[in-house]
NUBABA-686242 format. One record per residue: residue number from 0; residue in one letter; chain; y, x, z of N, C-alpha, C in turn. Coordinates in pm, whole numbers, plus 50000, padded with zeros to 5 digits. Last residue first. Layout:
BEGIN
<atom><num>NUM</num><residuo>A</residuo><cadena>A</cadena><n_py>Y</n_py><n_px>X</n_px><n_pz>Z</n_pz><ca_py>Y</ca_py><ca_px>X</ca_px><ca_pz>Z</ca_pz><c_py>Y</c_py><c_px>X</c_px><c_pz>Z</c_pz></atom>
...
//
This chain:
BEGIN
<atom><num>84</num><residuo>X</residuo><cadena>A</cadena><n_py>47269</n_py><n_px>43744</n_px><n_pz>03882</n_pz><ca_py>47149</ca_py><ca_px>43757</ca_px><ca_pz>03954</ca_pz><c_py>47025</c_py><c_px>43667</c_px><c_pz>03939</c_pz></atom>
<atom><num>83</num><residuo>X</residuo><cadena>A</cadena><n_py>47535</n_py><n_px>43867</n_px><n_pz>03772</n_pz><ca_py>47458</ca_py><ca_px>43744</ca_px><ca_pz>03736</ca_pz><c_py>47335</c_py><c_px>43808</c_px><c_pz>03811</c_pz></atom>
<atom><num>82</num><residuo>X</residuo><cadena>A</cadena><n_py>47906</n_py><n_px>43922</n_px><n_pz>03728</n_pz><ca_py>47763</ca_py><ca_px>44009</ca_px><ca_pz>03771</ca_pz><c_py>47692</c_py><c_px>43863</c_px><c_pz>03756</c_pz></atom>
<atom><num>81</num><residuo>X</residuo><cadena>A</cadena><n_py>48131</n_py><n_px>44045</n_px><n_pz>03512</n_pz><ca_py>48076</ca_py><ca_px>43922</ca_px><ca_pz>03589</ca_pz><c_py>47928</c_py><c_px>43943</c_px><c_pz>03616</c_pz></atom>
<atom><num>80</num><residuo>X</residuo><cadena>A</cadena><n_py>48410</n_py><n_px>44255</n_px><n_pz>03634</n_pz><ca_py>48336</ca_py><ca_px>44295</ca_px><ca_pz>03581</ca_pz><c_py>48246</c_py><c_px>44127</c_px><c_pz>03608</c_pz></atom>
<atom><num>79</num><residuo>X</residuo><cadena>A</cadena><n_py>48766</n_py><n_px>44219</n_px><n_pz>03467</n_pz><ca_py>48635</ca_py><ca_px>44206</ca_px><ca_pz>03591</ca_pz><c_py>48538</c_py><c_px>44200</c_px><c_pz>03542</c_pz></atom>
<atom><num>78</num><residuo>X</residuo><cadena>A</cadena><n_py>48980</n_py><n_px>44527</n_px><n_pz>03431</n_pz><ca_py>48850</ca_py><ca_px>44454</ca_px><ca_pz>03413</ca_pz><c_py>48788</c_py><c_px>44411</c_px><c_pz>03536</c_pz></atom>
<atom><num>77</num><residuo>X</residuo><cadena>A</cadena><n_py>49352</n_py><n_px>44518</n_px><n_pz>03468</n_pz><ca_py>49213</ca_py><ca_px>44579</ca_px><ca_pz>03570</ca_pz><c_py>49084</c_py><c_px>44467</c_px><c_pz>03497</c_pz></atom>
<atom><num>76</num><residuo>X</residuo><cadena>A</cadena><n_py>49680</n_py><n_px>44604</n_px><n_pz>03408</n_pz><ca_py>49544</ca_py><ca_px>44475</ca_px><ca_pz>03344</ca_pz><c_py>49415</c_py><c_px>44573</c_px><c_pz>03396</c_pz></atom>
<atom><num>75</num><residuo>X</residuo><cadena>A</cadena><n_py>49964</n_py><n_px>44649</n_px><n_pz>03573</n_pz><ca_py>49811</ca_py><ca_px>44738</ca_px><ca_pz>03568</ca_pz><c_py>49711</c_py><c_px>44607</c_px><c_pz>03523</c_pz></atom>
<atom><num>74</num><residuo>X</residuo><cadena>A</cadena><n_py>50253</n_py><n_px>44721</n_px><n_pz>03457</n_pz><ca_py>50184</ca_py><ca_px>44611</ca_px><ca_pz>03501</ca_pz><c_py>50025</c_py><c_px>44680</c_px><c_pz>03454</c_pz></atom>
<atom><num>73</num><residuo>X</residuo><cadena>A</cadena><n_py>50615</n_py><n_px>44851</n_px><n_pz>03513</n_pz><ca_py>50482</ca_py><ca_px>44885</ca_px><ca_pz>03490</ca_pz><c_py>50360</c_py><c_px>44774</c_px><c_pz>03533</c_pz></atom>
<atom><num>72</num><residuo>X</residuo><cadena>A</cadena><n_py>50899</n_py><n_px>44849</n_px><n_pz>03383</n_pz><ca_py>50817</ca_py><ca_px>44765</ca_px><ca_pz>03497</ca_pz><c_py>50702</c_py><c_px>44826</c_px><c_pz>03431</c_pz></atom>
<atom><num>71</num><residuo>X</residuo><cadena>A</cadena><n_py>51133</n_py><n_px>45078</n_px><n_pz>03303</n_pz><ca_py>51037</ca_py><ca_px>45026</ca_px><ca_pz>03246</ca_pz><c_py>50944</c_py><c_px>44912</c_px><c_pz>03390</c_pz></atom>
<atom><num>70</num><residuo>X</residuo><cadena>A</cadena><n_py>51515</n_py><n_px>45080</n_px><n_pz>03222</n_pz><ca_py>51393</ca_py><ca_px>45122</ca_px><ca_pz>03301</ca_pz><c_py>51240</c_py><c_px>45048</c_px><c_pz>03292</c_pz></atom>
<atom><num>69</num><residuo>X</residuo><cadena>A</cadena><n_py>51774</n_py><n_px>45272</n_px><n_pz>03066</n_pz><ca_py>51667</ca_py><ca_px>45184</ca_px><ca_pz>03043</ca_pz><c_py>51552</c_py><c_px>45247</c_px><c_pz>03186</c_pz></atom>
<atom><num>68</num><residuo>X</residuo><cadena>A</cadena><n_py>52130</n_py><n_px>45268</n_px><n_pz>03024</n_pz><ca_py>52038</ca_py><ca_px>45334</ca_px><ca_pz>03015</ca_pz><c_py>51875</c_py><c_px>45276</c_px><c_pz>03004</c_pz></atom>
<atom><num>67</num><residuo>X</residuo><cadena>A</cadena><n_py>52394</n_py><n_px>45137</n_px><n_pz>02876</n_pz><ca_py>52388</ca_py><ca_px>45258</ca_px><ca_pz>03017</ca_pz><c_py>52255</c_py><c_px>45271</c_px><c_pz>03054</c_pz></atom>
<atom><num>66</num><residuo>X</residuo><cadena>A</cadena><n_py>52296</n_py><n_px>45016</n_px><n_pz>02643</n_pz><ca_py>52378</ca_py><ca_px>45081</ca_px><ca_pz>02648</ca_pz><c_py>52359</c_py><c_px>45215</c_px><c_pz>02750</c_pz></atom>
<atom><num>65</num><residuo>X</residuo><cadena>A</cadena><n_py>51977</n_py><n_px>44926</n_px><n_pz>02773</n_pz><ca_py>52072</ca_py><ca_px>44853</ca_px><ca_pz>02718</ca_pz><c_py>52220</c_py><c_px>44994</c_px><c_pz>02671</c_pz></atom>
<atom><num>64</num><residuo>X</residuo><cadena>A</cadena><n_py>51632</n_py><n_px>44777</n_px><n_pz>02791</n_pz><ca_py>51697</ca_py><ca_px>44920</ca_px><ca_pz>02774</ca_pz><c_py>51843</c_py><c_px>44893</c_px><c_pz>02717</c_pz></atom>
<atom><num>63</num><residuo>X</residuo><cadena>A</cadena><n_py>51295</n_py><n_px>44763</n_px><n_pz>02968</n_pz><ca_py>51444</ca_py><ca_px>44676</ca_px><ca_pz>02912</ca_pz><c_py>51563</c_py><c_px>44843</c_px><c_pz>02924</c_pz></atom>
<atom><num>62</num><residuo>X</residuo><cadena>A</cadena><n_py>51016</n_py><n_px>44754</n_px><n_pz>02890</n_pz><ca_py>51091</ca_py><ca_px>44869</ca_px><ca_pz>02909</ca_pz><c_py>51235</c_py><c_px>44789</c_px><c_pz>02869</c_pz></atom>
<atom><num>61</num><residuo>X</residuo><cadena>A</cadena><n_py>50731</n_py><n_px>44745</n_px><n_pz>03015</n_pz><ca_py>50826</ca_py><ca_px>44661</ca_px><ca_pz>02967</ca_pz><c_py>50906</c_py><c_px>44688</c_px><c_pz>03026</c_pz></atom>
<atom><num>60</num><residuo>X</residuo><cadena>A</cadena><n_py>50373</n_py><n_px>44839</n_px><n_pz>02988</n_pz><ca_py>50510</ca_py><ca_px>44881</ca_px><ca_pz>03016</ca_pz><c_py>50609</c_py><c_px>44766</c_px><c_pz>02968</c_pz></atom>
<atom><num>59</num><residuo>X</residuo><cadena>A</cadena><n_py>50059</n_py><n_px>44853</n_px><n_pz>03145</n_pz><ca_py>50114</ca_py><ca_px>44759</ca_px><ca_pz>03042</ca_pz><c_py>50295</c_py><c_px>44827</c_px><c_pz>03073</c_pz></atom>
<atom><num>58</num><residuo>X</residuo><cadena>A</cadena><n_py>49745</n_py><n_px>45078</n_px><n_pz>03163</n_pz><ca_py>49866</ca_py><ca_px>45006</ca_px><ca_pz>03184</ca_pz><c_py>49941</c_py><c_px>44959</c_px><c_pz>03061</c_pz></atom>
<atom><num>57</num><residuo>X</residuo><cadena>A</cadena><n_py>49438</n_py><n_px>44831</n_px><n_pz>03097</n_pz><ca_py>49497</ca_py><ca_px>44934</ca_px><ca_pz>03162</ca_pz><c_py>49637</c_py><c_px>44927</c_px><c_pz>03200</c_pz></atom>
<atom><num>56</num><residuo>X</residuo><cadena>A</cadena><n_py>49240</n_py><n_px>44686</n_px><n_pz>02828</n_pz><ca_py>49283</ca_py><ca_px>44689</ca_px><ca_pz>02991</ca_pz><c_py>49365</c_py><c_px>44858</c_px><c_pz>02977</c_pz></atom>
<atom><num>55</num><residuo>X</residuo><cadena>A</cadena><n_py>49194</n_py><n_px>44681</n_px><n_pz>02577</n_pz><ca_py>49296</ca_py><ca_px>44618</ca_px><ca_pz>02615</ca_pz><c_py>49300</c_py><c_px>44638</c_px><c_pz>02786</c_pz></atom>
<atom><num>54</num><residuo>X</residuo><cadena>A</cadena><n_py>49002</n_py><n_px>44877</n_px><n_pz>02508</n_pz><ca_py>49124</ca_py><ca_px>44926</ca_px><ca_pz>02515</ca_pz><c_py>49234</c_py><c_px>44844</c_px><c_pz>02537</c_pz></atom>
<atom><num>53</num><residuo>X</residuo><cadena>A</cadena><n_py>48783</n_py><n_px>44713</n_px><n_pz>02581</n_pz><ca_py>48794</ca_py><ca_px>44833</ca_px><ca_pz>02665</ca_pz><c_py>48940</c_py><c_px>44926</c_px><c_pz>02626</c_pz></atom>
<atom><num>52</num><residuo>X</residuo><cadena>A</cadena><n_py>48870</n_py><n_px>44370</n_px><n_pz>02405</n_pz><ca_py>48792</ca_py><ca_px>44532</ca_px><ca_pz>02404</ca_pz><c_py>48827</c_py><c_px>44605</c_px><c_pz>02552</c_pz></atom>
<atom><num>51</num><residuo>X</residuo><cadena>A</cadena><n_py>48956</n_py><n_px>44203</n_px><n_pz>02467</n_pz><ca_py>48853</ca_py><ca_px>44153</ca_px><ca_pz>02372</ca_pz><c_py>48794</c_py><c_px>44295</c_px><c_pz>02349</c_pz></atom>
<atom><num>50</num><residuo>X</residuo><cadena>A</cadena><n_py>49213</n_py><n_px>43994</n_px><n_pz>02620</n_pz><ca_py>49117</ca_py><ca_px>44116</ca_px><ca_pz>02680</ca_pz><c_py>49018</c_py><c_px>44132</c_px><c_pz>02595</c_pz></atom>
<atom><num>49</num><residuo>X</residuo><cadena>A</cadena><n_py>49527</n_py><n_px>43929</n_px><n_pz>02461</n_pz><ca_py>49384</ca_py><ca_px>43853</ca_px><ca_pz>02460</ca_pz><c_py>49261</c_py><c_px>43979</c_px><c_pz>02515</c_pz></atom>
<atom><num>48</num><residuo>X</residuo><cadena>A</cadena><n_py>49796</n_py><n_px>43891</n_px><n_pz>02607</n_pz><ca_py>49718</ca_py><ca_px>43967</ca_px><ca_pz>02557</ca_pz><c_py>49591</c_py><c_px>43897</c_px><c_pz>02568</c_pz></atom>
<atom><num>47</num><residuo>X</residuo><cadena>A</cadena><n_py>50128</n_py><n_px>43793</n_px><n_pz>02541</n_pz><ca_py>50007</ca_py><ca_px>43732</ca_px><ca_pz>02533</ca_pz><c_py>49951</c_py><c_px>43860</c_px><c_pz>02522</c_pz></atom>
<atom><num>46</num><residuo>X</residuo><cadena>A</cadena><n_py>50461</n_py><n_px>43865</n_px><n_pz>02714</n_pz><ca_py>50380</ca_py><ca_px>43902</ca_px><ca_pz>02600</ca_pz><c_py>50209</c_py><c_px>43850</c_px><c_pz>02671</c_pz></atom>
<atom><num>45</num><residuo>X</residuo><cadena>A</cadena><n_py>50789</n_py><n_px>43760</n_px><n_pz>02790</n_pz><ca_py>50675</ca_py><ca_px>43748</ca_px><ca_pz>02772</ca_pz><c_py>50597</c_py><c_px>43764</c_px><c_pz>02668</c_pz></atom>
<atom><num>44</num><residuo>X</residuo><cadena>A</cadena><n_py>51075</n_py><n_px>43841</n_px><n_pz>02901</n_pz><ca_py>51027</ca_py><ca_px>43825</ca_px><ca_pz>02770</ca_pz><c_py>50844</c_py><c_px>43861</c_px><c_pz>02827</c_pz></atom>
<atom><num>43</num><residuo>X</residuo><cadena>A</cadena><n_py>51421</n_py><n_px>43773</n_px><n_pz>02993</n_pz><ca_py>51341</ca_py><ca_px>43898</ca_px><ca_pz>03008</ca_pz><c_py>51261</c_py><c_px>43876</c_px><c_pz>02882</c_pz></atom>
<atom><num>42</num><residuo>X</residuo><cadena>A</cadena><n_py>51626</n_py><n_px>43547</n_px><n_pz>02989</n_pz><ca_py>51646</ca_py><ca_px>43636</ca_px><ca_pz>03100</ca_pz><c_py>51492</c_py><c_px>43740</c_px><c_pz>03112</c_pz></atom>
<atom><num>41</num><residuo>X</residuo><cadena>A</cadena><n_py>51591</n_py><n_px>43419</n_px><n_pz>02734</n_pz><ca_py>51738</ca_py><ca_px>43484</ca_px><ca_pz>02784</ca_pz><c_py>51775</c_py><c_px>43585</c_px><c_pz>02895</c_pz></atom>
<atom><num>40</num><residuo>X</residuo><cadena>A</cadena><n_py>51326</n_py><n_px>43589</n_px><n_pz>02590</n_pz><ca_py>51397</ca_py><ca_px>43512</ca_px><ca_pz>02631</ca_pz><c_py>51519</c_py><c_px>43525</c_px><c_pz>02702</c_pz></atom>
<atom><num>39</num><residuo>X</residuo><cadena>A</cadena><n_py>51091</n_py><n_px>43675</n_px><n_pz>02339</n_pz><ca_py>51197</ca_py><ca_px>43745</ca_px><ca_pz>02432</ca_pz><c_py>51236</c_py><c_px>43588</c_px><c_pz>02458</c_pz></atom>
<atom><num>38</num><residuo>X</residuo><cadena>A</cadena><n_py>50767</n_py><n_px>43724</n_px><n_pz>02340</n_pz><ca_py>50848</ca_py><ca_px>43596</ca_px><ca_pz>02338</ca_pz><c_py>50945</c_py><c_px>43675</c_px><c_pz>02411</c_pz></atom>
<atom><num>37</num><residuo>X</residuo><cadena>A</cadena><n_py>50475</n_py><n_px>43871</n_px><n_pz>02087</n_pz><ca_py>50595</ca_py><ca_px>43849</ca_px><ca_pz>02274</ca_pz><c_py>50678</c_py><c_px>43737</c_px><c_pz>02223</c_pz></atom>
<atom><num>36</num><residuo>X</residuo><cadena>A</cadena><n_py>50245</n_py><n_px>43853</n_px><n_pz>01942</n_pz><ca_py>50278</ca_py><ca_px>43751</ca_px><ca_pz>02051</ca_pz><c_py>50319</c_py><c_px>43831</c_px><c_pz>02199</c_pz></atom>
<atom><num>35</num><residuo>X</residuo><cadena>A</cadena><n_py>50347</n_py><n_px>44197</n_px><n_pz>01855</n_pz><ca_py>50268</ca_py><ca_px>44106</ca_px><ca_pz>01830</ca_pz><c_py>50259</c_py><c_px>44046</c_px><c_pz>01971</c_pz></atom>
<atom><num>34</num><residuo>X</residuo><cadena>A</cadena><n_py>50422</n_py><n_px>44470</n_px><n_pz>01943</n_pz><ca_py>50566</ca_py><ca_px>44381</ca_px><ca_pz>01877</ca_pz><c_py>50492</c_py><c_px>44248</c_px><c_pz>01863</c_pz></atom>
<atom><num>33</num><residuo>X</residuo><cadena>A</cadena><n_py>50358</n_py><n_px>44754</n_px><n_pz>02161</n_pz><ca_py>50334</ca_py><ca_px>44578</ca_px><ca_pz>02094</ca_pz><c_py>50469</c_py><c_px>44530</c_px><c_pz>02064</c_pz></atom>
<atom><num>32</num><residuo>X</residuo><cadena>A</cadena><n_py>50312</n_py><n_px>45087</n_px><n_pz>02112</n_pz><ca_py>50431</ca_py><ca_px>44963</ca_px><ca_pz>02118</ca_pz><c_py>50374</c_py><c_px>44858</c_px><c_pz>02090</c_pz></atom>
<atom><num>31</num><residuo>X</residuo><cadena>A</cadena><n_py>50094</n_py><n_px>45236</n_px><n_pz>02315</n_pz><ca_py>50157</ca_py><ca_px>45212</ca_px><ca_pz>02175</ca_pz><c_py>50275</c_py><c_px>45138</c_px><c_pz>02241</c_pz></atom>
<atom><num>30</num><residuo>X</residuo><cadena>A</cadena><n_py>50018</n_py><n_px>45389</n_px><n_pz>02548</n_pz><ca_py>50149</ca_py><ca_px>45390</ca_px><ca_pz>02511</ca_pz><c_py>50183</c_py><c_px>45352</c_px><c_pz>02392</c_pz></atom>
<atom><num>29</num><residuo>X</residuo><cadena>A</cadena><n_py>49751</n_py><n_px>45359</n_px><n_pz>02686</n_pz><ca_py>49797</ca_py><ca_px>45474</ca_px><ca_pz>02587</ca_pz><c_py>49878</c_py><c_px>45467</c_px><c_pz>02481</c_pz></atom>
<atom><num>28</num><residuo>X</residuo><cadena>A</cadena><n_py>49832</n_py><n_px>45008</n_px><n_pz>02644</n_pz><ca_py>49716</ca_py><ca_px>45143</ca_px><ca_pz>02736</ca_pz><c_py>49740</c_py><c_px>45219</c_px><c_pz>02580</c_pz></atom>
<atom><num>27</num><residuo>X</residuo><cadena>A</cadena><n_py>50141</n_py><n_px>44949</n_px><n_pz>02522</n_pz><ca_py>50014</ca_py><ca_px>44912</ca_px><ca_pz>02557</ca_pz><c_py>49922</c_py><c_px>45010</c_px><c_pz>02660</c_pz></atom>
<atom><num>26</num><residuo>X</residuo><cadena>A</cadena><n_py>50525</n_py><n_px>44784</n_px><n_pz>02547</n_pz><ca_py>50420</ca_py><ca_px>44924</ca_px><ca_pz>02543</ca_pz><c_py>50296</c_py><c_px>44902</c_px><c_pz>02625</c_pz></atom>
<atom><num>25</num><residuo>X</residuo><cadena>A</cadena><n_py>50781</n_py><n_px>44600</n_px><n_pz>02477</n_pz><ca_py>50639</ca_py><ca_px>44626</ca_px><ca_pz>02552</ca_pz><c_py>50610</c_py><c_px>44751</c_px><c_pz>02511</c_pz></atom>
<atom><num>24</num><residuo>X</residuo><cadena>A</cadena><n_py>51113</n_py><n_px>44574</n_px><n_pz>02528</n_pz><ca_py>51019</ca_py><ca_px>44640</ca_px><ca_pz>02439</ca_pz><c_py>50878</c_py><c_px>44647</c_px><c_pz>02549</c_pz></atom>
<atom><num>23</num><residuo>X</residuo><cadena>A</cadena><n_py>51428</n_py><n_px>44457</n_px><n_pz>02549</n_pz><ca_py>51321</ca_py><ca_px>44472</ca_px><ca_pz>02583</ca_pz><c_py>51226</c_py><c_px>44537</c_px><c_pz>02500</c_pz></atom>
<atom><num>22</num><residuo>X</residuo><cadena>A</cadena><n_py>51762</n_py><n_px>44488</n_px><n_pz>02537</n_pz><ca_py>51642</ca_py><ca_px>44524</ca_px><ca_pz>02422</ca_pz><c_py>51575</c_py><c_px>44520</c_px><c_pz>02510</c_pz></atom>
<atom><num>21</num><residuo>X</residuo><cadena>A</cadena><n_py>52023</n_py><n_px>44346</n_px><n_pz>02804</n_pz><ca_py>51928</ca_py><ca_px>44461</ca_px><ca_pz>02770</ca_pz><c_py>51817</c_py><c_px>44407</c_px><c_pz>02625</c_pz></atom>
<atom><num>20</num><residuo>X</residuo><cadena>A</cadena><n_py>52381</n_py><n_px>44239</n_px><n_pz>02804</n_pz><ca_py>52240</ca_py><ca_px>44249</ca_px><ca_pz>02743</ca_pz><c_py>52128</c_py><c_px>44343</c_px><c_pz>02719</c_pz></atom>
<atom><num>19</num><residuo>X</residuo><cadena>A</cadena><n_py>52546</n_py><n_px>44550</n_px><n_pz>03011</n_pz><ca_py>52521</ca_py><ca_px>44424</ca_px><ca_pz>02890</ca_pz><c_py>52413</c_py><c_px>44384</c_px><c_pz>02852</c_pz></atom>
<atom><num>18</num><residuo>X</residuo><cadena>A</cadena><n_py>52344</n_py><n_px>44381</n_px><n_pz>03245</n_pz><ca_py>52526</ca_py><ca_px>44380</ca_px><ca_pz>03160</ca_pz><c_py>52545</c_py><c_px>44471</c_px><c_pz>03141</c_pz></atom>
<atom><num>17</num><residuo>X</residuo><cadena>A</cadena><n_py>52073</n_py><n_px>44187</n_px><n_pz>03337</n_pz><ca_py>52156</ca_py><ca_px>44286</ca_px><ca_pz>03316</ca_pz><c_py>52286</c_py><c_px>44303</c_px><c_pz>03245</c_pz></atom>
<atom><num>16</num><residuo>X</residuo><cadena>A</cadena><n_py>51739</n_py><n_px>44111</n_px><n_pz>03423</n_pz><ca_py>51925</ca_py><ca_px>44100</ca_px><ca_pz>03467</ca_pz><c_py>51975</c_py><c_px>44232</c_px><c_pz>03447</c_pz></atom>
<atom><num>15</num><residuo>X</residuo><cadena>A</cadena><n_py>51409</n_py><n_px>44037</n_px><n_pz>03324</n_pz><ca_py>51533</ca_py><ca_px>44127</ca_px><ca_pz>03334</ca_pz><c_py>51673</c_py><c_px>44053</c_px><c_pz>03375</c_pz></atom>
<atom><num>14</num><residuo>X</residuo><cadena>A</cadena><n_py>51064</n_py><n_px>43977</n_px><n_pz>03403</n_pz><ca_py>51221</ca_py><ca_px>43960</ca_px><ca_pz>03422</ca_pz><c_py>51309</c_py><c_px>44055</c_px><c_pz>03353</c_pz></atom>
<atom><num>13</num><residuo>X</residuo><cadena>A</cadena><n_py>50826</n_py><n_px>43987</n_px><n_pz>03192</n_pz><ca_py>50871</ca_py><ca_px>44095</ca_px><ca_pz>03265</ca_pz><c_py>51011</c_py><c_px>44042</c_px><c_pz>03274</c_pz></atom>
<atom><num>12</num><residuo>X</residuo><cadena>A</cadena><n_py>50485</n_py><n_px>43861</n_px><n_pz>03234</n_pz><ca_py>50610</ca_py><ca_px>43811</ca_px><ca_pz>03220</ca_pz><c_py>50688</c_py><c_px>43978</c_px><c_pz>03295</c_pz></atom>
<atom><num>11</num><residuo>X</residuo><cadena>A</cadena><n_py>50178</n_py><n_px>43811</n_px><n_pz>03050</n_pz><ca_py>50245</ca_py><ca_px>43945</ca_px><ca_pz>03090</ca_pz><c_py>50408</c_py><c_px>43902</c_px><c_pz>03107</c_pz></atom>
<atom><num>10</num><residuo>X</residuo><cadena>A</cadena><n_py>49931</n_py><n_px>43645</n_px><n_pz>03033</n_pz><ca_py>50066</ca_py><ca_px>43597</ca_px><ca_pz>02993</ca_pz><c_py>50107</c_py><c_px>43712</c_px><c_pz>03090</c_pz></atom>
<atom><num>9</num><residuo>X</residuo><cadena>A</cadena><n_py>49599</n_py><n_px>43632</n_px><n_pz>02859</n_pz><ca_py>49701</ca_py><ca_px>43652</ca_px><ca_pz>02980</ca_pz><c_py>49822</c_py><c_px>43657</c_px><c_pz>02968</c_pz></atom>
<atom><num>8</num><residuo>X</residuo><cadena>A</cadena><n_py>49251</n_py><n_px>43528</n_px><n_pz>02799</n_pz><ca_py>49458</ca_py><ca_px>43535</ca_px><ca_pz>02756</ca_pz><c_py>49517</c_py><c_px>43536</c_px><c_pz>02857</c_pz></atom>
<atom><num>7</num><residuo>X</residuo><cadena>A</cadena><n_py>48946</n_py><n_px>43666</n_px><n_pz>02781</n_pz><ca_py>49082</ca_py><ca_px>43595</ca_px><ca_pz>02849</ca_pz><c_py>49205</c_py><c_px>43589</c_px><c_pz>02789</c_pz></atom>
<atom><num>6</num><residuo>X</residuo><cadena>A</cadena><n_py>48795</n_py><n_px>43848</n_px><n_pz>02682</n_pz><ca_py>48805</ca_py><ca_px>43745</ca_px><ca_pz>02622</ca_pz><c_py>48902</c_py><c_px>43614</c_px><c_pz>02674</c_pz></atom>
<atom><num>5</num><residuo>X</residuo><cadena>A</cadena><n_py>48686</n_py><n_px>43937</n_px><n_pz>03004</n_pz><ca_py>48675</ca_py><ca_px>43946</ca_px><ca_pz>02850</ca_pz><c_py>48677</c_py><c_px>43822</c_px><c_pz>02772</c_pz></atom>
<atom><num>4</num><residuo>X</residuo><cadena>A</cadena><n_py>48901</n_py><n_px>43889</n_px><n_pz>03317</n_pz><ca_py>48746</ca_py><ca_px>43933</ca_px><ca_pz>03234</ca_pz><c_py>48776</c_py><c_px>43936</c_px><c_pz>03099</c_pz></atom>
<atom><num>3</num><residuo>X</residuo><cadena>A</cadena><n_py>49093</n_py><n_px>44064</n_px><n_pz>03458</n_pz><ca_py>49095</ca_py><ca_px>43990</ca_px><ca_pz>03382</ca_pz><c_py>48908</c_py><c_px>44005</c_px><c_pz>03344</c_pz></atom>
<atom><num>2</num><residuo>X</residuo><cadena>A</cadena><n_py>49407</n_py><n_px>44114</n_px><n_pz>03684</n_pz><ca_py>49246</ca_py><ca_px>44112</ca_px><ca_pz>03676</ca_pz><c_py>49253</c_py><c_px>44033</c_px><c_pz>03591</c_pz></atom>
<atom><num>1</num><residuo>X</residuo><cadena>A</cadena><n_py>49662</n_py><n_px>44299</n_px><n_pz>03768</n_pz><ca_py>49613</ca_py><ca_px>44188</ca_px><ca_pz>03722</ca_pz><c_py>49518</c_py><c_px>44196</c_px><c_pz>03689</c_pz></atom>
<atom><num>0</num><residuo>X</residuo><cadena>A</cadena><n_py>49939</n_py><n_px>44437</n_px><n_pz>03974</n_pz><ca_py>49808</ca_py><ca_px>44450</ca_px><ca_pz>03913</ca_pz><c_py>49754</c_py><c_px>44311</c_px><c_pz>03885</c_pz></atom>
//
C-alpha cells in the first residue's frame, strides 16, 4: 500500500524474474489498461502516476505474463487526506 496526496507523482515499480521473458502490462482503479508513462525494463517496469483526481487512487495491477502463464502484483494508491487547523 501507498499513500499519496493530490497532485503527487509516484513511481509504481513492479519486479519480475522469469523464463521465458515475461509482457508486463499495468492495469488502473476499475481495471483499465495504462500504456501511458511506463518504463519496461530488463528485470520488470515502472509506471508514473500523477494523483489529480478521485479516480487515480485505488488498486494498481502489474500483470507479467509469458508463455506458461501470468500473475498480477497488486499495489493499493490510498488518499491523504491534509487537514489544517
Amino acid at each position: 500500500q501507498i499513500g499519496s496526496w493530490d497532485y503527487n507523482n509516484l513511481t509504481l515499480n513492479c519486479q519480475v524474474t522469469s523464463f521465458p521473458a515475461a509482457l508486463v502490462t499495468w492495469f488502473g482503479p476499475a481495471g483499465r489498461q495504462i500504456t501511458k508513462n511506463v518504463i519496461n525494463t530488463g528485470d520488470g517496469s515502472h509506471l508514473t502516476v500523477t494523483t489529480s483526481s478521485p479516480a487515480d487512487y485505488g488498486q494498481y495491477a502489474c500483470r507479467a505474463s509469458n508463455k506458461i502463464g501470468n500473475t498480477d502484483q497488486i499495489i493499493m494508491v490510498k488518499r491523504w487526506c491534509k487537514y489544517t487547523f
